[in-house]
N, CA, C and O of each residue as an XYZ file, in Angstrom:
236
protein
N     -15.078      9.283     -4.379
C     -13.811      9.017     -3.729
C     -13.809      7.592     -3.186
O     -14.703      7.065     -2.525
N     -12.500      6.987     -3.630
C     -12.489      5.143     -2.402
C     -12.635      5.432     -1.367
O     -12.517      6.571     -0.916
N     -12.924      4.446     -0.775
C     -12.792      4.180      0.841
C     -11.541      3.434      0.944
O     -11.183      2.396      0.386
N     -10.782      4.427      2.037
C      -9.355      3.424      2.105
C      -9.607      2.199      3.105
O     -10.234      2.473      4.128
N      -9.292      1.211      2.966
C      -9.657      0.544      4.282
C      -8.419      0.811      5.141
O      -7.352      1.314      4.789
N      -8.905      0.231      6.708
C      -7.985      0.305      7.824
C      -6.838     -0.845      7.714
O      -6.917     -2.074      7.741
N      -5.476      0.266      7.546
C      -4.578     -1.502      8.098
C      -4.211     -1.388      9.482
O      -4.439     -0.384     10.157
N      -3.756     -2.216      9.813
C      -3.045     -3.007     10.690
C      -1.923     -3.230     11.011
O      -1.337     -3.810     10.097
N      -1.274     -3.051     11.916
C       0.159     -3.784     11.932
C       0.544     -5.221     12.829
O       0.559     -5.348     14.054
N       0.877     -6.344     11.668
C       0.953     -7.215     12.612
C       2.370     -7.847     12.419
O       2.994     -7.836     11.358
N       2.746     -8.343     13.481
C       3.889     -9.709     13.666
C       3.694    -11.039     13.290
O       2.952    -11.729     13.988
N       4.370    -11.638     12.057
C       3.897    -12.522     11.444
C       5.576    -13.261     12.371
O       6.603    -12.583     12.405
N       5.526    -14.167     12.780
C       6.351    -14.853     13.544
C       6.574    -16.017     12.456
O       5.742    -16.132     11.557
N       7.943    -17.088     12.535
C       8.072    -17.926     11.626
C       6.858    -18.905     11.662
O       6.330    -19.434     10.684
N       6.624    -19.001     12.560
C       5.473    -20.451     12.865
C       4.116    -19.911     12.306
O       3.156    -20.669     12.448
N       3.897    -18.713     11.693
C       2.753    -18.332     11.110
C       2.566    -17.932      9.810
O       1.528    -17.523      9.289
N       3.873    -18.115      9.234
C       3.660    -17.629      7.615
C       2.797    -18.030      6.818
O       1.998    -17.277      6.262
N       2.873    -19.901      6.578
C       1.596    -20.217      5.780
C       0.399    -19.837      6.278
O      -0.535    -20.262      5.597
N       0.048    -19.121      7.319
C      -0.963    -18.902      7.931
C      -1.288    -17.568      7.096
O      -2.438    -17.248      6.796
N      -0.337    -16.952      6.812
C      -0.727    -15.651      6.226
C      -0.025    -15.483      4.372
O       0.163    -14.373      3.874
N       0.186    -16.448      3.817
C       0.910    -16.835      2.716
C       2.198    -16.293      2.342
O       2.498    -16.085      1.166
N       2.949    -16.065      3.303
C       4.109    -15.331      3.007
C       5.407    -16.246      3.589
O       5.413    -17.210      4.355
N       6.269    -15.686      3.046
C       7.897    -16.205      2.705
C       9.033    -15.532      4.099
O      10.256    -15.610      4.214
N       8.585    -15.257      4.483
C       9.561    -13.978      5.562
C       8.815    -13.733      6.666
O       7.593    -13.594      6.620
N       9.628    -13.654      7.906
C       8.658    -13.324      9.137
C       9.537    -12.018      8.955
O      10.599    -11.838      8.359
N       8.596    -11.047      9.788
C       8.457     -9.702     10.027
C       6.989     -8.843     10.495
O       6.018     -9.439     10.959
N       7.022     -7.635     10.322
C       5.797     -6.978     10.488
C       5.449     -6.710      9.002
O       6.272     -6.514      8.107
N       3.931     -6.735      8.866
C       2.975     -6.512      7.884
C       1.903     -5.584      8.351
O       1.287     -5.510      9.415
N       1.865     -4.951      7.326
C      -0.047     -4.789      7.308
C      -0.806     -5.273      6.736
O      -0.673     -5.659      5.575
N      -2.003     -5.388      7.568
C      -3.011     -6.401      7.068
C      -4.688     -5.485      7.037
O      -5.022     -4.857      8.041
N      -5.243     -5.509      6.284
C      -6.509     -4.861      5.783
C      -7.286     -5.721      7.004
O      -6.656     -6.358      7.848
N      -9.060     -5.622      6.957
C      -9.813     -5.897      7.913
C      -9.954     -7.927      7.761
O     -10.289     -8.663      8.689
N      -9.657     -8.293      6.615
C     -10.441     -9.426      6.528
C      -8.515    -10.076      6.300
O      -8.088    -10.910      5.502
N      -7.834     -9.338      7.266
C      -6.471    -10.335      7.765
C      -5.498    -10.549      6.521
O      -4.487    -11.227      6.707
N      -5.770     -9.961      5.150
C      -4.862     -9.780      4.293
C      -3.476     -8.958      3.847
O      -3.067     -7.807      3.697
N      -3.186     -9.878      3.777
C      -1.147     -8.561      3.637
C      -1.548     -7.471      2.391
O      -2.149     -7.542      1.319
N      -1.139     -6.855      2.855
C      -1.049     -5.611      1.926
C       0.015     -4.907      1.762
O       0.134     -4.453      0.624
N       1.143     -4.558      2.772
C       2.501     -4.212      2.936
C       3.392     -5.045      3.246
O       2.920     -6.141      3.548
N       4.482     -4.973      3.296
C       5.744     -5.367      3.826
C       6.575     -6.398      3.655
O       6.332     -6.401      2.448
N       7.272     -7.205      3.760
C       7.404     -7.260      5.764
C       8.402     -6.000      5.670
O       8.903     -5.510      4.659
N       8.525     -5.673      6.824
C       9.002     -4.698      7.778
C       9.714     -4.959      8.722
O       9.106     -5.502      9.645
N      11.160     -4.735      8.940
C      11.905     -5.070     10.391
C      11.228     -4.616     11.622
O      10.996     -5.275     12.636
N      10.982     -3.518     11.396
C      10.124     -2.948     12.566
C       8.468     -2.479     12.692
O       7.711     -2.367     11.728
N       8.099     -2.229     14.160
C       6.859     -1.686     13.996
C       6.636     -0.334     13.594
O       5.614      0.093     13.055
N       7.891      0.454     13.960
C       7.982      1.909     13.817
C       7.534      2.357     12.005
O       6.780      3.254     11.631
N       8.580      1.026     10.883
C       8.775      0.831      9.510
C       7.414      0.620      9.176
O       6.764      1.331      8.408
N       7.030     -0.320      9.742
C       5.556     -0.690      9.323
C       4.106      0.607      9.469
O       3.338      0.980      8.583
N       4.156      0.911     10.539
C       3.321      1.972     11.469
C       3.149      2.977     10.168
O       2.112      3.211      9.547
N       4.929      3.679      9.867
C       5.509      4.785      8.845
C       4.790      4.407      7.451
O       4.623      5.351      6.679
N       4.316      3.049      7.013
C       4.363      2.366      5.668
C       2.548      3.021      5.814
O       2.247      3.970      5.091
N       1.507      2.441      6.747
C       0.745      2.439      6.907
C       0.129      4.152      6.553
O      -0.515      4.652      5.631
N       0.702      4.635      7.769
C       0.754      6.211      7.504
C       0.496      6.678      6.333
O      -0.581      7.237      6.123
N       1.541      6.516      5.255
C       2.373      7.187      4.369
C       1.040      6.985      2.847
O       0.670      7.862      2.067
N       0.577      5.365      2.913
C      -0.328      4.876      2.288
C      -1.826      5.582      2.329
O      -2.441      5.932      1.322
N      -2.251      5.710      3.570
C      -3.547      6.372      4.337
C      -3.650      7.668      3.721
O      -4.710      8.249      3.491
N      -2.210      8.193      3.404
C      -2.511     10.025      2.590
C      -3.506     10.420      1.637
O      -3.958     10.049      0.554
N      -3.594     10.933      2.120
C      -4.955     11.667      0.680
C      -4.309     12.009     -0.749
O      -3.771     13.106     -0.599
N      -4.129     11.592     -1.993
C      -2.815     11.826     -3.323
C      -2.762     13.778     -2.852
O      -3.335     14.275     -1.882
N      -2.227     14.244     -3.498
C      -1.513     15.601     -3.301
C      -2.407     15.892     -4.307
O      -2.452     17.026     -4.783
């Protein structure tokens, strides 16, 4: 079985995008070593839900 890794939910603010290589401020998730993996996301609730939903074990 993988190991899922842990995300994150973060606030990528305009002044930090090239910081995180992205086009859009919003919320993301980000794996351990600070990489996007989801989103962006208007909200934290959207993001939190994205994270969740990903983490499932397949059916």
């Amino acid at each position: 079985m993988t190991n899922v890794q842990d995300l994150f939910p973060v606030n990528v603010a305009e002044s930090e995008l090239e910081d995180y290589s992205v086009t859009d401020a919003g919320w993301y998730a980000v794996d351990d070593a600070e990489k996007i993996v989801l989103g962006p996301f208007v909200s934290l609730e959207e993001c939190e839900r994205a994270i969740r939903e990903r983490s499932r074990p397949p059916v």
